[in-house]
C-alpha positions in Angstrom: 77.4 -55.5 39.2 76.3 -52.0 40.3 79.3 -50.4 38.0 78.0 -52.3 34.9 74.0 -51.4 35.7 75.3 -47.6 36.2 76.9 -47.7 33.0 74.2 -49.3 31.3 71.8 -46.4 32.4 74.1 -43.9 31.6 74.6 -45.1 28.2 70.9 -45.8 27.9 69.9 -41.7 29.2 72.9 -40.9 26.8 71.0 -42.2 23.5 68.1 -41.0 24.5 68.8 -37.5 24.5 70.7 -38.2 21.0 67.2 -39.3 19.9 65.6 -36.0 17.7 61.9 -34.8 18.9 59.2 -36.1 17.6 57.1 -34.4 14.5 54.8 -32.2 15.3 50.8 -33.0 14.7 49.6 -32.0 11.3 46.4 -30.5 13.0 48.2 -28.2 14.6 50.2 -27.4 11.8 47.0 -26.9 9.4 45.4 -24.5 12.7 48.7 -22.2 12.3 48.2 -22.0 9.0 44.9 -21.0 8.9 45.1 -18.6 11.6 46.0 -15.4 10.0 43.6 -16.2 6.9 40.4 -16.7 10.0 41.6 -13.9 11.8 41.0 -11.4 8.5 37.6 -13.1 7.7 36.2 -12.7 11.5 37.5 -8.8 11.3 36.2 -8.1 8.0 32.8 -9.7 9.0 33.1 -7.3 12.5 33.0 -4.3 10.5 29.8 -3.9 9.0 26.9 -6.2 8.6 24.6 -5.1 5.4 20.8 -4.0 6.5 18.6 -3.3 4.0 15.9 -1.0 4.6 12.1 -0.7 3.1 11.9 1.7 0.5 8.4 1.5 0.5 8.5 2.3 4.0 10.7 5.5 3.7 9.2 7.0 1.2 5.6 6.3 3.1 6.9 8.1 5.5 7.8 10.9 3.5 4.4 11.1 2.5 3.1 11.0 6.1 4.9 13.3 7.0 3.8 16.3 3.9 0.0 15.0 5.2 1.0 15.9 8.6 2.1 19.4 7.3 -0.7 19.8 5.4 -3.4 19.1 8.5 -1.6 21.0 10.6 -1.7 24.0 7.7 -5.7 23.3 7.6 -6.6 23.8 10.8 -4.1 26.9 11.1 -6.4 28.2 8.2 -9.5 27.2 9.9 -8.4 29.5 12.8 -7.7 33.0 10.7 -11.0 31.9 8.6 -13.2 35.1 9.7 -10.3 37.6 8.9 -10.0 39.2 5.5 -10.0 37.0 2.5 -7.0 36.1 1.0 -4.9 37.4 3.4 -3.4 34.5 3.9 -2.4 33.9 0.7 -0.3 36.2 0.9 1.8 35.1 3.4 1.8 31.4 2.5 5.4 30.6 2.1 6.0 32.1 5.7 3.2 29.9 7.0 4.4 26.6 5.3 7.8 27.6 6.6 6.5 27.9 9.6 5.2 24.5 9.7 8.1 22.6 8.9 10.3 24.4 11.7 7.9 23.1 14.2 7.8 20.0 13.2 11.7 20.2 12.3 11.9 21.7 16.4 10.0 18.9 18.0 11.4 15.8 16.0 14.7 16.2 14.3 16.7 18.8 16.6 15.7 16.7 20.2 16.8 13.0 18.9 13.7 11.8 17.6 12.0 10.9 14.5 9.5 12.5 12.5 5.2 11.6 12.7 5.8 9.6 9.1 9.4 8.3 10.6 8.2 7.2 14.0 4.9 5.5 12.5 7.3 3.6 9.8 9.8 2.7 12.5 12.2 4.2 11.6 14.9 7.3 12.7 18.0 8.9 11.4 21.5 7.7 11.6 24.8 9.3 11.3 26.6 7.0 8.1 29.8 9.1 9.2 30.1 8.3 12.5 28.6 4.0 12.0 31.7 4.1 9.3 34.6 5.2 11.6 33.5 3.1 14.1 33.2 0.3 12.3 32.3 -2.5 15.3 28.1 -3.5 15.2 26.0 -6.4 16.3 22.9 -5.4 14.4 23.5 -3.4 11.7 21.4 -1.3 13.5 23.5 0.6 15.8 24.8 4.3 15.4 24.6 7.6 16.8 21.7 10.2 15.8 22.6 13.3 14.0 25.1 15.9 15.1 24.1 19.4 15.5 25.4 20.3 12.5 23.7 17.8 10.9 20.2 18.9 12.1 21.1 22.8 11.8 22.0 22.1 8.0 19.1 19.9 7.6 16.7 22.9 9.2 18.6 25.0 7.1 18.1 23.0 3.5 14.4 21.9 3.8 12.7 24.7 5.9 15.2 27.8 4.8 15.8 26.4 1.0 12.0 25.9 0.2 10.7 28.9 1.6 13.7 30.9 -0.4 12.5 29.3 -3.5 8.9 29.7 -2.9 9.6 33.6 -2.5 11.9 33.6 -5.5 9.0 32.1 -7.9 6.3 34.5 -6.3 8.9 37.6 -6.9 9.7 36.6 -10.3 6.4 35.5 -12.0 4.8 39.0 -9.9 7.5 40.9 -11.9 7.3 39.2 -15.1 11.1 39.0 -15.1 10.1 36.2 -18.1 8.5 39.0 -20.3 10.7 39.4 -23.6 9.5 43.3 -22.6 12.2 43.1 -19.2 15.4 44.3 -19.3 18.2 41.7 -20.3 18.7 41.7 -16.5 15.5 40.1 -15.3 15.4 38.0 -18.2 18.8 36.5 -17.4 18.0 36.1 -13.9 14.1 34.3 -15.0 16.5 31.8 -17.2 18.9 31.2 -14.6 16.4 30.1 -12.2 14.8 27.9 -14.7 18.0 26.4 -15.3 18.4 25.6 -11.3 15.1 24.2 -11.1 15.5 21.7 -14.1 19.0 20.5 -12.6 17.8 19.7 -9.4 14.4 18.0 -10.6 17.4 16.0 -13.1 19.4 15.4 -9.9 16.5 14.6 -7.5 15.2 11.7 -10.2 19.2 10.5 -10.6 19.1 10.4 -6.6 15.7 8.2 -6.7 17.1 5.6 -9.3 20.1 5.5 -6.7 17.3 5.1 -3.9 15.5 2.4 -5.5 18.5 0.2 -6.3 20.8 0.3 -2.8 17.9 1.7 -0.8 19.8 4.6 0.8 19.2 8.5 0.9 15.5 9.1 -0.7 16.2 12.8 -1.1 19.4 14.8 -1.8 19.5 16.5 1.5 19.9 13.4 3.1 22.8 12.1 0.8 24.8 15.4 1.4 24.6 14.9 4.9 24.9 11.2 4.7 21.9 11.1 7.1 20.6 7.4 6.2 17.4 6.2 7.5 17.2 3.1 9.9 15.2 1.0 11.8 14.5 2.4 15.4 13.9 -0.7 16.7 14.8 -4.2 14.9 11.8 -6.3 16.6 8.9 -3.9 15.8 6.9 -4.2 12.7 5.5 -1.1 11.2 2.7 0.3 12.6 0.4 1.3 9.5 -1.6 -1.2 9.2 -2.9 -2.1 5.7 -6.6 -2.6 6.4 -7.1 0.8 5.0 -5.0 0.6 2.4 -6.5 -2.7 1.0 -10.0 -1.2 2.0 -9.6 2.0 -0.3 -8.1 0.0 -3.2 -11.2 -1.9 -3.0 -13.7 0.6 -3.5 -11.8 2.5 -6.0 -11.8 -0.7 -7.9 -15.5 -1.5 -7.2 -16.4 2.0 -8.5 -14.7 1.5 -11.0 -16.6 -1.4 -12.1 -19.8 0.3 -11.6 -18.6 3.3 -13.4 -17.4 0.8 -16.9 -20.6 -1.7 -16.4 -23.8 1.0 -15.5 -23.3 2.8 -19.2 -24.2 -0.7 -20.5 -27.1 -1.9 -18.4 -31.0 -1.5 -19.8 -32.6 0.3 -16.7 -35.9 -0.7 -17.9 -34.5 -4.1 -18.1 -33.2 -4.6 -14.9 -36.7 -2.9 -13.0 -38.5 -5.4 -15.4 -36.7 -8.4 -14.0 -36.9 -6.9 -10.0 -40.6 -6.7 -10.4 -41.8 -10.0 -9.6 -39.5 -10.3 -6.4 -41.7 -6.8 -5.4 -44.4 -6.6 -3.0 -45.8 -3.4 -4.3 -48.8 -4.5 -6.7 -50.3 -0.8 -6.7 -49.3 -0.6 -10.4 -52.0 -3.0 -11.5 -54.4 -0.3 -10.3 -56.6 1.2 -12.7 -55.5 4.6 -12.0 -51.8 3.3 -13.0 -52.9 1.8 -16.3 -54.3 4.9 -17.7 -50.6 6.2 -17.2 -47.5 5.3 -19.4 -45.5 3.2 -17.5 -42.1 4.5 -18.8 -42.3 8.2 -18.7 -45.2 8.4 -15.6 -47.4 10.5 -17.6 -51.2 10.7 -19.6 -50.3 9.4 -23.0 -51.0 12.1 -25.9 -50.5 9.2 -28.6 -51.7 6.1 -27.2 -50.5 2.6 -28.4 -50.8 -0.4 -27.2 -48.1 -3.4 -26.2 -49.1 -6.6 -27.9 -49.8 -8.9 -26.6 -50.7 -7.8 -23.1 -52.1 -4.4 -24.7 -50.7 -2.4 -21.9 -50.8 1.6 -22.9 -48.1 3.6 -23.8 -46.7 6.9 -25.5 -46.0 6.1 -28.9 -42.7 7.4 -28.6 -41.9 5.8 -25.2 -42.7 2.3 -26.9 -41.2 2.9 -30.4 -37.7 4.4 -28.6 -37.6 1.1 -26.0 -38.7 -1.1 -28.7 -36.1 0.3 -31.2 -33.1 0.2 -28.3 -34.2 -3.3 -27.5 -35.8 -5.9 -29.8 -36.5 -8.3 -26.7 -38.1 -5.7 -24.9 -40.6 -6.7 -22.4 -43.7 -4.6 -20.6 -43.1 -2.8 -17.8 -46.5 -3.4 -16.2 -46.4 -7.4 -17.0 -42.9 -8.5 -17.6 -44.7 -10.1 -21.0 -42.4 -9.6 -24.6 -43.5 -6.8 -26.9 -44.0 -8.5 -30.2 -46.0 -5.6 -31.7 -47.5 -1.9 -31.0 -50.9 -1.0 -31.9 -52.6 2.2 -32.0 -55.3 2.5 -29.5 -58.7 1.9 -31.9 -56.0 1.4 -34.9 -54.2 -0.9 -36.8 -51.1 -3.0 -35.7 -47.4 -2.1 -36.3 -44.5 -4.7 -35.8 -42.1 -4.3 -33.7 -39.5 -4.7 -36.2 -40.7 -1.8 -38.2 
């Protein structure tokens, strides 16, 4: 009995292990598959994550930044003000120069950004550097700029402009445009009107770039891939636009005024504001002997029918001519007719 129950096991482990495995789970199969194809999306998404950055906002702060410079330039002129006249005039370019390396010293060259940058939010970014590195979170992240960076950056906006400023003040002082210069200075005069054309053709290339990705307002800073960012992604800007909407405002109001005064009847509109006055000292009798319009004793007196109020003739023919529903000045009542004091009547329509 034990033999036979032996040799049944043995026979039963034997077919067993003849048996082949089971299949494996499609799931797991389909997961295999897919992993290479997942493992390439999550990397690619790793690498960079698209930001995109107010234009309006870098270019605002481009402008804060000139009205910065030109403050601080005002009250640098307030200060030489009792000196010789014009002395500074002189010496302009070296003073606006002068300028933009402080501000360039105490904003750009220690890590941080400039009055119009740091009101806007925003700071400068090494594209380079965010590029090799490849791994953000944000889109946010990145190194400032290197010293080379910010030595070439002094170098192109402070160093370049005054250069340029000198060169125009040197050339149009010597007349190097004159057909009467020698071939020399006339060359040289074309030359740098040629520079100045290409650059004005490339800085408006560079700001239809701007406009539609949003990177590198100026040249400078798309030579040195220097991209504006956002110095901290949970804070709004800090320029409020009370002001803004407050300006546009009046300018529009005074506008108004400016296209709608032209058009309105003074006369008229003191006329209708009369009755709401509490002054009634112009019903005096020392009032009536004066013309109402032009304040003075009446040389060729007529009167306004039907209230026979006294005017100058040509006070009341000029009103009545500009305005056929004219109305007294003294009474509010409608002119119909003028009469000459002690004389005959006249129609207004005459």
């Amino acid at each position: 009995m034990d033999r036979q129950t032996l040799a049944s096991s043995s026979s039963s482990t034997s077919g067993t292990s003849v048996n082949p495995p089971p299949p494996e789970d499609a799931w797991y199969t389909t997961y295999l598959k897919l992993l290479p194809q997942w493992e390439s999306v999550s990397s690619s998404s790793r690498v960079t994550i698209p930001i995109d950055i107010s234009r309006v906002n870098q270019i605002d702060a481009a402008r804060l930044d000139i009205e910065m410079s030109a403050m601080l330039k005002e009250q640098l002129v307030k200060v030489f003000s009792l000196m010789k006249p014009g002395m500074l005039f002189q010496y302009e370019p070296e003073l606006d120069a002068f300028l933009e390396f402080l501000i360039w010293r105490f904003s750009i060259w220690v890590d941080k950004p400039t009055p119009g940058n740091a009101l806007m939010n925003l700071r400068y970014r090494d594209e380079r550097a965010v590029e090799a590195r490849g791994k953000v979170r944000t889109g946010l992240e990145g190194p400032g700029l290197t010293i080379s960076q910010k030595v070439w950056y002094c170098i192109a906006t402070v160093g370049g402009q005054y250069i340029w400023a000198r060169l125009q003040s040197f050339s149009a002082f010597r007349r190097w445009g004159d057909t009467e210069q020698r071939s020399l200075a006339r060359r040289s005069w074309f030359l740098l009107q040629r520079i100045e054309g290409f650059y004005k053709a490339a800085s408006f290339g560079n700001l239809l770039v701007f406009l539609l990705t949003g990177r590198y307002r100026s040249l400078i800073e798309r030579a040195l891939r220097a991209r504006l960012v956002y110095g901290s992604p949970n804070m709004n800007r800090s320029v409020s636009f009370e002001y803004m909407n407050r300006q546009l405002v009046w300018n529009e109001f005074s506008e108004m005024l400016l296209l709608l005064l032209p058009l309105l009847n003074s006369s008229s509109v003191k006329n209708f504001l009369r009755p709401f006055s509490k002054d009634k000292s112009s019903n005096s009798e020392g009032d009536d002997a004066l013309c109402p319009i032009c304040r003075a004793t009446p040389t060729t007196p007529f009167l306004a029918l039907p209230c026979q109020h006294r005017y100058c003739y040509y006070c009341l023919r000029t009103r009545c001519s500009a305005t056929m529903a004219f109305r007294c000045s003294r009474c509010n009542e409608p002119v119909v007719a003028m009469q000459r004091y002690g004389g005959s009547v006249n129609n207004q329509s005459q």
